[in-house]
TIDREN-941896 format. One record per residue (C-alpha): residue number from 1; residue in three letters; x, y negated, z negated. Coordinates in Angstrom, 1 decimal, padded with zeros to 4 digits. Example, Ala and Ser with C-alpha at 12.3 -4.5 7.8 and 13.67 -1.06 7.14 Angstrom:
<sites>
{1; ala; {012.3; 004.5; -007.8}};
{2; ser; {013.7; 001.1; -007.1}};
</sites>
This chain:
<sites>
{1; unk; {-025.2; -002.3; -010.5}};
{2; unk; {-024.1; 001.4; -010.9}};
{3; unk; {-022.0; 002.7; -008.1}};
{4; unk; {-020.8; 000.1; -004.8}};
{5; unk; {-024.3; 001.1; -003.0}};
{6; unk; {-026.7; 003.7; -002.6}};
{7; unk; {-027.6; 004.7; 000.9}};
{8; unk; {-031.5; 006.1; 001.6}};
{9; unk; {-030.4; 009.0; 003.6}};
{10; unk; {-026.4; 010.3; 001.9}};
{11; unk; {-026.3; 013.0; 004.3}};
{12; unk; {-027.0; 010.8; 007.4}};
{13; unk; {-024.7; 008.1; 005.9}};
{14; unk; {-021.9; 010.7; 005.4}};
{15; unk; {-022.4; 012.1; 009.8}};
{16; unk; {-022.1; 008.4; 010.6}};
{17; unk; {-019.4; 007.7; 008.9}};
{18; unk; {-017.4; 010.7; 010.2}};
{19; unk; {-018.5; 010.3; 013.7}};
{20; unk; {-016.3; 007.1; 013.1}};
{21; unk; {-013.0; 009.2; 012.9}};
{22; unk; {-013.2; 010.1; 016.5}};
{23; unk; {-011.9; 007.2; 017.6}};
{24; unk; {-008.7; 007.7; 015.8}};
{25; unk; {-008.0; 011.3; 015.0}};
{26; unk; {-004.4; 011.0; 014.7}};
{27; unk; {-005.3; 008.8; 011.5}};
{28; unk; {-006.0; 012.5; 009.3}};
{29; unk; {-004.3; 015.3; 009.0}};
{30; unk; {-006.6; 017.2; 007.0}};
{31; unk; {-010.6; 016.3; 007.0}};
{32; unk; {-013.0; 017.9; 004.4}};
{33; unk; {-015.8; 019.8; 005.8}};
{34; unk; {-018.9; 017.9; 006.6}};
{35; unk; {-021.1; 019.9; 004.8}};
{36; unk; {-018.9; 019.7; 001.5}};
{37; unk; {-018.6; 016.4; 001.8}};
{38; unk; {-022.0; 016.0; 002.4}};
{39; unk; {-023.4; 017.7; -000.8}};
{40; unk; {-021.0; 016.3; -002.8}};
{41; unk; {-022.1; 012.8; -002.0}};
{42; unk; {-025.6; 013.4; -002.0}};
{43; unk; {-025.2; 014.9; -005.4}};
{44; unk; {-023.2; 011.7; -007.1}};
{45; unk; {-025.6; 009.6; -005.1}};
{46; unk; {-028.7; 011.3; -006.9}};
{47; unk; {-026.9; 010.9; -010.2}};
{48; unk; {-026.3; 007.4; -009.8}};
{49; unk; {-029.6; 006.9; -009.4}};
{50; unk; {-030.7; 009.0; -012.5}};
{51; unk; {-028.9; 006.4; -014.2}};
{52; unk; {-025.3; 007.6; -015.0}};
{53; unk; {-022.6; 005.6; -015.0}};
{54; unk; {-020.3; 006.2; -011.8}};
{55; unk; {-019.2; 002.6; -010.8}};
{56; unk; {-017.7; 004.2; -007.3}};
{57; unk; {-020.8; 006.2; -006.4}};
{58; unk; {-021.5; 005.5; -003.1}};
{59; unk; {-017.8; 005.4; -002.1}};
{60; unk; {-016.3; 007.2; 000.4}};
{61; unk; {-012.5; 007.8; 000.1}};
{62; unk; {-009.3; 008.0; 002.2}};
{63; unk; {-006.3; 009.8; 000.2}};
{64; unk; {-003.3; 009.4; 002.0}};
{65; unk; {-000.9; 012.6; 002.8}};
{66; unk; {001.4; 012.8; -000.1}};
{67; unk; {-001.4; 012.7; -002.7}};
{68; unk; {-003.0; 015.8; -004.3}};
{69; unk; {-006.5; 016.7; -003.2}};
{70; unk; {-007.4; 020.1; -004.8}};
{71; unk; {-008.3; 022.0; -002.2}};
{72; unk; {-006.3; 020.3; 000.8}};
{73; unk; {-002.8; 020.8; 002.2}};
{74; unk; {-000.2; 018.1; 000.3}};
{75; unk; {002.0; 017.5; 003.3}};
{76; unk; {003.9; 014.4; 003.2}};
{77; unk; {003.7; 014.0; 006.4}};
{78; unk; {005.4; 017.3; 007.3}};
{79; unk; {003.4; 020.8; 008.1}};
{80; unk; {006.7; 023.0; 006.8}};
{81; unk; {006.9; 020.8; 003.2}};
{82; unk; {003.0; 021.7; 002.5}};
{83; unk; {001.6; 023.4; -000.4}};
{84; unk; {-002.4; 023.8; -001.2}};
{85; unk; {-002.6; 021.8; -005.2}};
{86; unk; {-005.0; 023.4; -007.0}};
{87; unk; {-006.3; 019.9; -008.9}};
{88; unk; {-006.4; 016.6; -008.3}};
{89; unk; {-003.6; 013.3; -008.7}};
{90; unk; {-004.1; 011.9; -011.3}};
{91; unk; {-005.4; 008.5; -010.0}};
{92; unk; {-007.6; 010.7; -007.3}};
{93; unk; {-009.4; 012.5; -010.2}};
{94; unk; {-009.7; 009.5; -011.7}};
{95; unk; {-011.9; 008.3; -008.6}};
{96; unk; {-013.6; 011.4; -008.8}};
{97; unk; {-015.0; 011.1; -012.1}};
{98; unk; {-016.0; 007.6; -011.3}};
{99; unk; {-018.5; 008.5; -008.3}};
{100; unk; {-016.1; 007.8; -005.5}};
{101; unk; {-016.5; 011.6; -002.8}};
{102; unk; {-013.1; 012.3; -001.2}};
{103; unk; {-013.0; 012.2; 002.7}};
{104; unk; {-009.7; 013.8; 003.4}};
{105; unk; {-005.8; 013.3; 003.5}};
{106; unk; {-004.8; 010.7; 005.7}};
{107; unk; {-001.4; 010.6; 007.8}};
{108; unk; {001.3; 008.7; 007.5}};
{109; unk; {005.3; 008.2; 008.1}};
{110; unk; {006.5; 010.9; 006.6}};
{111; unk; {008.0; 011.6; 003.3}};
{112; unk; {006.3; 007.7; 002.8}};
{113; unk; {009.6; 006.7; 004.3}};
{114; unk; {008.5; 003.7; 007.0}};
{115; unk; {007.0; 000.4; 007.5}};
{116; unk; {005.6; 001.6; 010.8}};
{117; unk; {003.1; 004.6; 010.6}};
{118; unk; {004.9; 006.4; 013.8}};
{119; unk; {006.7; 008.7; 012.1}};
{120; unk; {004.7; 011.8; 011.7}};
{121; unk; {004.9; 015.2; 013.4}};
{122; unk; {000.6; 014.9; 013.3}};
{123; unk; {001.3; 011.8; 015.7}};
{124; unk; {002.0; 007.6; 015.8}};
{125; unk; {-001.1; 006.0; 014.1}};
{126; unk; {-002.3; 003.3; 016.6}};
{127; unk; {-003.5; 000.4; 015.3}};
{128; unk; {-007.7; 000.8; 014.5}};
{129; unk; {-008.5; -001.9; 017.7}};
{130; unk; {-005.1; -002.3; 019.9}};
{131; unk; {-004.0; 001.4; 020.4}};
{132; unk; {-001.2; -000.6; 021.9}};
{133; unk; {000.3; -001.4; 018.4}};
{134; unk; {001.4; 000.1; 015.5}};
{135; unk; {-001.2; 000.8; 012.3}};
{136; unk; {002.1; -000.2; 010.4}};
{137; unk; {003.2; 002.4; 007.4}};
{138; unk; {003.8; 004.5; 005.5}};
{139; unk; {000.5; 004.4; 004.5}};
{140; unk; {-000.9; 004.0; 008.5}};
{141; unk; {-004.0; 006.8; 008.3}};
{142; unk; {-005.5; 004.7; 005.6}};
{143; unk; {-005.4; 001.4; 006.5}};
{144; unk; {-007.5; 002.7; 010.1}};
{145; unk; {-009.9; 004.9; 007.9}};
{146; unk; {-010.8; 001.8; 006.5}};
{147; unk; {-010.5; -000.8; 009.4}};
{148; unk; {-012.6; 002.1; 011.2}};
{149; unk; {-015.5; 001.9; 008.5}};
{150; unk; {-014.8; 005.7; 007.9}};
{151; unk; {-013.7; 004.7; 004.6}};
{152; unk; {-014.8; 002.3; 002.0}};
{153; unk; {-011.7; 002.4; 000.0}};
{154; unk; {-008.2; 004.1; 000.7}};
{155; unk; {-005.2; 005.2; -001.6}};
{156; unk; {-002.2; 004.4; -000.4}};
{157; unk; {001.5; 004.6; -001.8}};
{158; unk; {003.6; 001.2; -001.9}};
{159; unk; {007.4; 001.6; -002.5}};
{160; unk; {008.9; -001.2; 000.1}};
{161; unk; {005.4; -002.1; 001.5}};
{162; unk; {003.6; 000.5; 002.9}};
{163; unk; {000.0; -000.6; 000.7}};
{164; unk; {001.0; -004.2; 002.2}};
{165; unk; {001.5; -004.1; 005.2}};
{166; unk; {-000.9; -001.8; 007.1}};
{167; unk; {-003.3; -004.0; 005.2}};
{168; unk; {-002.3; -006.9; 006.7}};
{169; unk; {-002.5; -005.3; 010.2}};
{170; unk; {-005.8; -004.6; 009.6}};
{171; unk; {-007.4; -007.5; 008.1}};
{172; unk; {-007.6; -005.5; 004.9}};
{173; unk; {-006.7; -006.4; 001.0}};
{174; unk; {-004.0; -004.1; 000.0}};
{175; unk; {-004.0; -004.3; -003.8}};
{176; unk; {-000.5; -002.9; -005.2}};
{177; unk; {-000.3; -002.8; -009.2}};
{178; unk; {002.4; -003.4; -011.3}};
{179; unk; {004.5; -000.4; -011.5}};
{180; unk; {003.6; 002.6; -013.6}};
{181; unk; {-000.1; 001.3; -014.4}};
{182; unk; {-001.5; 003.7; -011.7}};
{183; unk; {000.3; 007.0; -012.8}};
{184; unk; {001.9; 009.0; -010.1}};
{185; unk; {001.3; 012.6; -011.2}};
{186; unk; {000.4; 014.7; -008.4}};
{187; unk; {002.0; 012.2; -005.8}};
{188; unk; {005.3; 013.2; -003.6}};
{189; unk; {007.7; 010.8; -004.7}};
{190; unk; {009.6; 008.6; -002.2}};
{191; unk; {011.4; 006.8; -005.0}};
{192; unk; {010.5; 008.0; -008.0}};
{193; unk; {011.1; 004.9; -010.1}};
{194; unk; {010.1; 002.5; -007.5}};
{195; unk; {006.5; 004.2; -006.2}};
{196; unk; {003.3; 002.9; -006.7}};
{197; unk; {-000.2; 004.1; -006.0}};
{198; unk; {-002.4; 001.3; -003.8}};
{199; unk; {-006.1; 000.4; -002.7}};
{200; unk; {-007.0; -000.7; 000.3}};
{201; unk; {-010.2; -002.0; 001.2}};
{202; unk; {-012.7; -004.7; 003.1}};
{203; unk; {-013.4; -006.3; -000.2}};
{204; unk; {-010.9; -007.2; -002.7}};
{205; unk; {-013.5; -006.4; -005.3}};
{206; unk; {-013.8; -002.5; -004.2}};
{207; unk; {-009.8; -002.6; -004.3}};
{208; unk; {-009.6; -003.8; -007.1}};
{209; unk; {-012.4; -001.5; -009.2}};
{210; unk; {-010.5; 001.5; -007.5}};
{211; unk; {-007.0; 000.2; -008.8}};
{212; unk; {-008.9; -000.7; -012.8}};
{213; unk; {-010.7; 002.9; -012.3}};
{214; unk; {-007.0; 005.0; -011.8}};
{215; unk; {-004.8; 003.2; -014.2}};
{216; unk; {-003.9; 003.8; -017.7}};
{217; unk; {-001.3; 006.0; -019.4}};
{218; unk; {-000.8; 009.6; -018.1}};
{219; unk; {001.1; 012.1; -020.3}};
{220; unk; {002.3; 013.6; -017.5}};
{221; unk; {004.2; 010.8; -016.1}};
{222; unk; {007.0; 009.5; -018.3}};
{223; unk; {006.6; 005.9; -016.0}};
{224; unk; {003.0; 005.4; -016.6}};
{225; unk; {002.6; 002.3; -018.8}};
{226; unk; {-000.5; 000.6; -019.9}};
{227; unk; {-002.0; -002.7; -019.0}};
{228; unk; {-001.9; -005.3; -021.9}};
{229; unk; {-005.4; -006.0; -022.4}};
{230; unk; {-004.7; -009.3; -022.7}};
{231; unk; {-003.0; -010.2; -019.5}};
{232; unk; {-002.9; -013.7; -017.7}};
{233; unk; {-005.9; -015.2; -016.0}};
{234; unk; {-006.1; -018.6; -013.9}};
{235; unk; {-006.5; -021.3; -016.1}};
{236; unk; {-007.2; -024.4; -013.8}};
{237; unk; {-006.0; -024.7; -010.4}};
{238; unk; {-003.4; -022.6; -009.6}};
{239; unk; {000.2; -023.5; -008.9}};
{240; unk; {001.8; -021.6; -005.9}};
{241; unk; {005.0; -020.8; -004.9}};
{242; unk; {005.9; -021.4; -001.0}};
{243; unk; {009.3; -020.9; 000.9}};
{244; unk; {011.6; -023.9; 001.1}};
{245; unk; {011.4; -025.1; 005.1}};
{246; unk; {013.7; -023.1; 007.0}};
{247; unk; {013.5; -019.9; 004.4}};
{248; unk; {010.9; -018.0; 006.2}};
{249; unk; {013.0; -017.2; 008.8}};
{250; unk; {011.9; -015.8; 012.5}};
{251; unk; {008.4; -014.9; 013.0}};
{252; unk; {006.4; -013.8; 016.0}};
{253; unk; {004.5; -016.5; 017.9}};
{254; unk; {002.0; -018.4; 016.2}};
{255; unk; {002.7; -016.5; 012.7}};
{256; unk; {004.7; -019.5; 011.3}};
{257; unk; {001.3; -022.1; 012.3}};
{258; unk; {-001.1; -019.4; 010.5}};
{259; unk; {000.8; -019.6; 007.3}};
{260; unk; {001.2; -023.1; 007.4}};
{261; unk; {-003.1; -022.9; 007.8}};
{262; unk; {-002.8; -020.5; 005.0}};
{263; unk; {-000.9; -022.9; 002.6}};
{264; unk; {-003.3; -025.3; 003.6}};
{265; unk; {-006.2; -023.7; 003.0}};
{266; unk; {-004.8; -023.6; -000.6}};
{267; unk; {-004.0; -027.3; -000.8}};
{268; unk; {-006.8; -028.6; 000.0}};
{269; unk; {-008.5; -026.0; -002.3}};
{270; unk; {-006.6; -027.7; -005.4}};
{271; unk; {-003.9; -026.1; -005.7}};
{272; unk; {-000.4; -027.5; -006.2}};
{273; unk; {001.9; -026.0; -003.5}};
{274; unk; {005.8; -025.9; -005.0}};
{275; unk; {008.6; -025.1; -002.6}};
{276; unk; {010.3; -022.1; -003.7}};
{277; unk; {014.1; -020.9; -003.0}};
{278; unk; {013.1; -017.1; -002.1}};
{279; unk; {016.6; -016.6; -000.7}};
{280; unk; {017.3; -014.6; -004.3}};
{281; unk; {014.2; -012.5; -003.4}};
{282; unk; {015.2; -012.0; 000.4}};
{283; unk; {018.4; -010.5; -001.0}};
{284; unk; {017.0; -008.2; -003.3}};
{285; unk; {014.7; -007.3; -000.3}};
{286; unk; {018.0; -006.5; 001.5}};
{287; unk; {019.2; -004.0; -001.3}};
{288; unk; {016.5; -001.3; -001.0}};
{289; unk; {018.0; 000.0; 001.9}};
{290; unk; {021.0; -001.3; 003.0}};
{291; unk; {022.2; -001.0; -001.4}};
{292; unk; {022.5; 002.3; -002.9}};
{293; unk; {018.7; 002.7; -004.3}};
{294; unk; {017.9; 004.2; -000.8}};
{295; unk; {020.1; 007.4; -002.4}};
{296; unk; {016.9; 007.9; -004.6}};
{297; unk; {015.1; 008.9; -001.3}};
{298; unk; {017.6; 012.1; -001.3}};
{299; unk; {016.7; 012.9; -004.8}};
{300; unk; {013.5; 013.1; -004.0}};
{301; unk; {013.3; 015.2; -000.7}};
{302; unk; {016.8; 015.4; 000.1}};
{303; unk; {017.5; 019.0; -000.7}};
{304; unk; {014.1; 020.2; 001.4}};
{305; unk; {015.7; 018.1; 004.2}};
{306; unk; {019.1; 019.4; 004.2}};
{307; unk; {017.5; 023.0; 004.5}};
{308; unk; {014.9; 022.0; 007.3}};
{309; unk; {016.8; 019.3; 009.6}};
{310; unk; {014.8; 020.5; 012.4}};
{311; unk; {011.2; 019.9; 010.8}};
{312; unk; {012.1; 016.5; 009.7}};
{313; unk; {011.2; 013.1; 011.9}};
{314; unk; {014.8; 012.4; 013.3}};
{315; unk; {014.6; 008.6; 011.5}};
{316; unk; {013.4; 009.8; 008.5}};
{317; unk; {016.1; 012.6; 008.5}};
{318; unk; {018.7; 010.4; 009.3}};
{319; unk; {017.6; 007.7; 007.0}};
{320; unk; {018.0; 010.3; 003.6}};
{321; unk; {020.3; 012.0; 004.9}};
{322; unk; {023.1; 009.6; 005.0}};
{323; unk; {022.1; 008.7; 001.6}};
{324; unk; {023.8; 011.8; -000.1}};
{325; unk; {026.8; 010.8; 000.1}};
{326; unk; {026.3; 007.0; -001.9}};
{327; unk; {029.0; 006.6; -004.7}};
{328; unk; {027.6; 006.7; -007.9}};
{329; unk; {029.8; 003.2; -008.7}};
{330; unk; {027.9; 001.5; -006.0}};
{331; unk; {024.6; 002.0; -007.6}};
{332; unk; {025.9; 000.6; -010.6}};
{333; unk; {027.1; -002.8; -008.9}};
{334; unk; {023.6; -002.8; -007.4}};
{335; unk; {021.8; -002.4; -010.8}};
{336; unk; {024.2; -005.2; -012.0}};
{337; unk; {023.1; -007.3; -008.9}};
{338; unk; {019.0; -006.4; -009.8}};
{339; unk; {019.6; -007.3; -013.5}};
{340; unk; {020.8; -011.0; -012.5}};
{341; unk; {018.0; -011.3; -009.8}};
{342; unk; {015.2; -010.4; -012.1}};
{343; unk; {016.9; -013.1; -014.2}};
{344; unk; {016.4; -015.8; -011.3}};
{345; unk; {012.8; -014.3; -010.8}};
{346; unk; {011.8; -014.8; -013.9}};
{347; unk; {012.7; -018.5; -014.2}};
{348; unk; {010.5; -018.6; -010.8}};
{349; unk; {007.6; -017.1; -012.4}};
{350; unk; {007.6; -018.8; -015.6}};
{351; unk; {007.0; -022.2; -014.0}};
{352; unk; {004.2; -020.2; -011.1}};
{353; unk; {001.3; -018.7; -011.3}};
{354; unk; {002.0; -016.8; -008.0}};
{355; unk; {004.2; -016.8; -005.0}};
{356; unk; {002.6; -017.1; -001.8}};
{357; unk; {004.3; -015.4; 001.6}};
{358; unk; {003.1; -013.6; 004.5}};
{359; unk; {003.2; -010.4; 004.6}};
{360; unk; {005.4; -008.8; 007.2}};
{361; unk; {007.1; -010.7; 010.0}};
{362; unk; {005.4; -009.3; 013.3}};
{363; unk; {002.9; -007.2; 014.9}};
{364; unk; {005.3; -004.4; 016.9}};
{365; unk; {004.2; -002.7; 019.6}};
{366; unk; {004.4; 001.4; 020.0}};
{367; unk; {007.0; 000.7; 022.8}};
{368; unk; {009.0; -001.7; 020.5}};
{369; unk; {009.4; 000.9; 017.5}};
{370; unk; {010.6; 003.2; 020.3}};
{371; unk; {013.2; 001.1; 021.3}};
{372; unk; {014.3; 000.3; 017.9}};
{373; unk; {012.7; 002.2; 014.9}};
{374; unk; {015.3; 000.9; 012.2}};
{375; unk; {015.7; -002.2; 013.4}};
{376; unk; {012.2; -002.8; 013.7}};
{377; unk; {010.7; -001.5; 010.4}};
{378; unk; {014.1; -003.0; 008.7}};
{379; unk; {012.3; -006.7; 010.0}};
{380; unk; {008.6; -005.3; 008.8}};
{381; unk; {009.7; -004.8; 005.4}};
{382; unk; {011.7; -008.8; 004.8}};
{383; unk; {008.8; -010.0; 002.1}};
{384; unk; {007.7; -007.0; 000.7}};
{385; unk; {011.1; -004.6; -000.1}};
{386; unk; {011.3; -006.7; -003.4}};
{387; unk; {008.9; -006.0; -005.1}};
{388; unk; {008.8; -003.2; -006.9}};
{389; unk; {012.6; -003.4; -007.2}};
{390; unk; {012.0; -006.9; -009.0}};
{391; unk; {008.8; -004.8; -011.1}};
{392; unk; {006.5; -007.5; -009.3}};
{393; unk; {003.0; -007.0; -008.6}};
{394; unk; {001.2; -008.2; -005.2}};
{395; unk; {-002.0; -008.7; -003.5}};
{396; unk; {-001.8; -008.6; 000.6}};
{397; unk; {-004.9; -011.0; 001.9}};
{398; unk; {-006.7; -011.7; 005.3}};
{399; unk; {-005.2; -015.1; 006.4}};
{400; unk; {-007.0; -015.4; 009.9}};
{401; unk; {-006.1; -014.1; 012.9}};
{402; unk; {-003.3; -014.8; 015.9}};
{403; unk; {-004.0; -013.8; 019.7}};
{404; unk; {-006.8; -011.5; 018.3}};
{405; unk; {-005.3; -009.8; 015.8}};
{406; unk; {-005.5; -009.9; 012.2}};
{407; unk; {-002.9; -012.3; 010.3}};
{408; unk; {-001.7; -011.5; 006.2}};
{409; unk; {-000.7; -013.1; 003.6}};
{410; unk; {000.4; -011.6; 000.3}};
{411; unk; {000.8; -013.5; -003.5}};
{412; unk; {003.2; -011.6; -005.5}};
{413; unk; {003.8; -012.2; -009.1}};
{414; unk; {005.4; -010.6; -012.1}};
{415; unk; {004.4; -007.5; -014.0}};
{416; unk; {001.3; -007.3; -015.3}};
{417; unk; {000.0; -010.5; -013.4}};
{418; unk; {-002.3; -008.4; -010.9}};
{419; unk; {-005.9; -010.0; -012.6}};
{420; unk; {-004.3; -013.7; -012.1}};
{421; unk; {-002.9; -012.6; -008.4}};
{422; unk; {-006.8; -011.7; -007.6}};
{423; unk; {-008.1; -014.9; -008.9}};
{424; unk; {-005.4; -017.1; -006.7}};
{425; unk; {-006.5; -014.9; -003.4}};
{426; unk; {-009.8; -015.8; -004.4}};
{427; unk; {-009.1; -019.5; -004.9}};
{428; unk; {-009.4; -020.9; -001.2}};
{429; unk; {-012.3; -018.2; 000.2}};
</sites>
């Protein structure tokens, strides 16, 4: 089939879906006009039809805040950082060129520096169906443009979890590739060496055409790598890593019982469930912010902070602005530290074909972040600040749902894994 659907009426479709993003406005910060929009899609739509290839025509698409939309302020999640690009990301034109019509920027914490999607001078994303709760961040506007149905697909950015867990809030897959395959020309870095681009979507399928459709080598990003076309696929059933008993640690009411469904789900599938120690990962985890790579925050934005301190979230101020003063020596010991734990991961991974956690710990309330915003998004991030510091890629997954609410899962694996981590999600559906 070319393109993800082709609707009778495109303009209609296009009204309807925008009539959608009423019900959470706080989720944008910057909306295309209907009427551009509009003709846009009705033109890929009628080209689809005339038979070219566009595998995303149909496809309506969130971009979160700190990616470049030609044409739309690149704010980062703060009005006086914004400047108007003049093309597109990389992966966004990529998207382009495939069929998929961009919707608009979407908000999120800002400077991509959260876990909880309330950190944003455009306002706290509430959660798409308990405006009670937190969308979860950085990447919070996307996760709701898609849990809305305003969206079929959404780009996030994932450096500690931010493609993860909103996803998991939201009942969504949150696809985030190994490092580098999605370039990140034309994205605001949060940590340059760390970042990755992410798809979110309903159907792991979309997220995962999206994530196929924006990667490959960019000349413009010295971190962009290519995919070995030959990478790992599931050869019989899967063997999957779980935590040790007693290694997940505290987790809101009835999450523990839903991943224990989860891992059951899986077992009774076929697969062969092997207890993990994921304390080595845990303390990695620990290292992103509380180690010296949080200093590569205040390379990124650091000196626009310093010279703005009152147009910068207080949290997110605070947060790279301590980090200017890290000794050099004690990123060293921590790179000394991540060379021994990639080590340890490896072993893991050799004997795996993926490592099966939940995704975040809790649900927070807007009321709770108040109270404690570090404390709070330092909890969010427990299974998914690894990641990328380990060069691991992940899929988040629907796992059911707790007191009416959506419950994740993620499998994580190493680099380069990401068509293998599809087919084990897939294994128990």
């Amino acid at each position: 089939m070319n393109g993800i659907g082709i609707p009778a009426d495109p303009r209609a479709h296009v009204a309807s879906r925008l009539a959608r993003a009423a019900a959470r406005p706080e989720a944008w910060i910057e909306l295309r006009p209907e009427a551009e929009i509009a003709a846009e899609f009705e033109e890929t739509c009628a080209r689809a039809s005339a038979g070219e290839h566009l595998p995303l025509a149909g496809a309506l698409v969130a971009v979160k805040g700190n990616i470049d939309v030609a044409g739309l302020d690149t704010t980062a999640g703060c009005p006086a950082f914004a400047y108007r690009p003049d093309r597109d990301a990389t992966a966004v034109g990529r998207l382009r060129d495939a069929g998929a019509v961009v919707l608009g920027a979407t908000n999120l914490d800002q400077f991509a520096t959260g876990l909880v999607g309330t950190r944003s001078p455009y306002g706290a994303v509430r959660h798409a169906t308990d405006a009670a709760r937190i969308s979860g961040g950085s990447s919070s506007g996307s996760a709701v443009a898609v849990a809305l149905g305003v969206a079929d697909v959404a780009l996030g950015t994932d450096t500690a979890g931010s493609g993860r867990v909103p996803a998991a809030f939201h009942g969504l897959y949150g696809v985030k590739p190994t490092k580098g395959t999605v370039p990140a020309t034309g994205v605001v870095p949060a940590c340059r060496s760390l970042d990755v681009v992410t798809a979110m979507a309903a159907d792991l399928a979309l997220a995962e055409l999206a994530v196929a459709i924006m990667s490959g080598p960019d000349e413009h990003d010295p971190l962009s790598r290519a995919m070995p076309e030959a990478s790992a696929t599931l050869v019989g059933a899967p063997r999957i890593g779980v935590p040790r008993p007693g290694q997940l640690g505290e987790l809101a009411p009835g999450w523990a019982e839903a991943f224990g469904a989860a891992c059951a789900r899986y077992a009774a599938s076929g697969a062969e469930l092997v207890e993990v120690d994921i304390e080595p990962f845990l303390d990695v985890a620990r290292m992103l912010y509380d180690g010296a790579f949080v200093a590569e925050r205040y390379a990124a934005v650091g000196a626009f902070v310093d010279a703005h301190p009152g147009e910068v979230d207080p949290t997110v101020g605070g947060i790279i602005g301590r980090s200017r003063d890290i000794p050099a020596w004690r990123l060293f010991q921590d790179f000394e530290r991540l060379d021994v734990a990639r080590r340890t991961a490896g072993a893991v991974f050799a004997d795996l074909d993926a490592l099966l956690l939940p995704t975040t710990v809790e649900h927070p309330t807007l009321a709770a972040v108040a109270a404690d915003p570090v404390g709070v998004n330092s909890r969010l991030g427990r299974y998914t600040n690894f990641a990328n510091l380990l060069d691991l890629a992940a899929v988040a997954a629907p796992a059911g749902e707790v007191d009416g609410l959506p419950f994740g899962v993620q499998f994580v694996g190493p680099a380069f894994s990401d068509r293998l981590l599809g087919e084990v999600a897939r294994y128990a559906r």
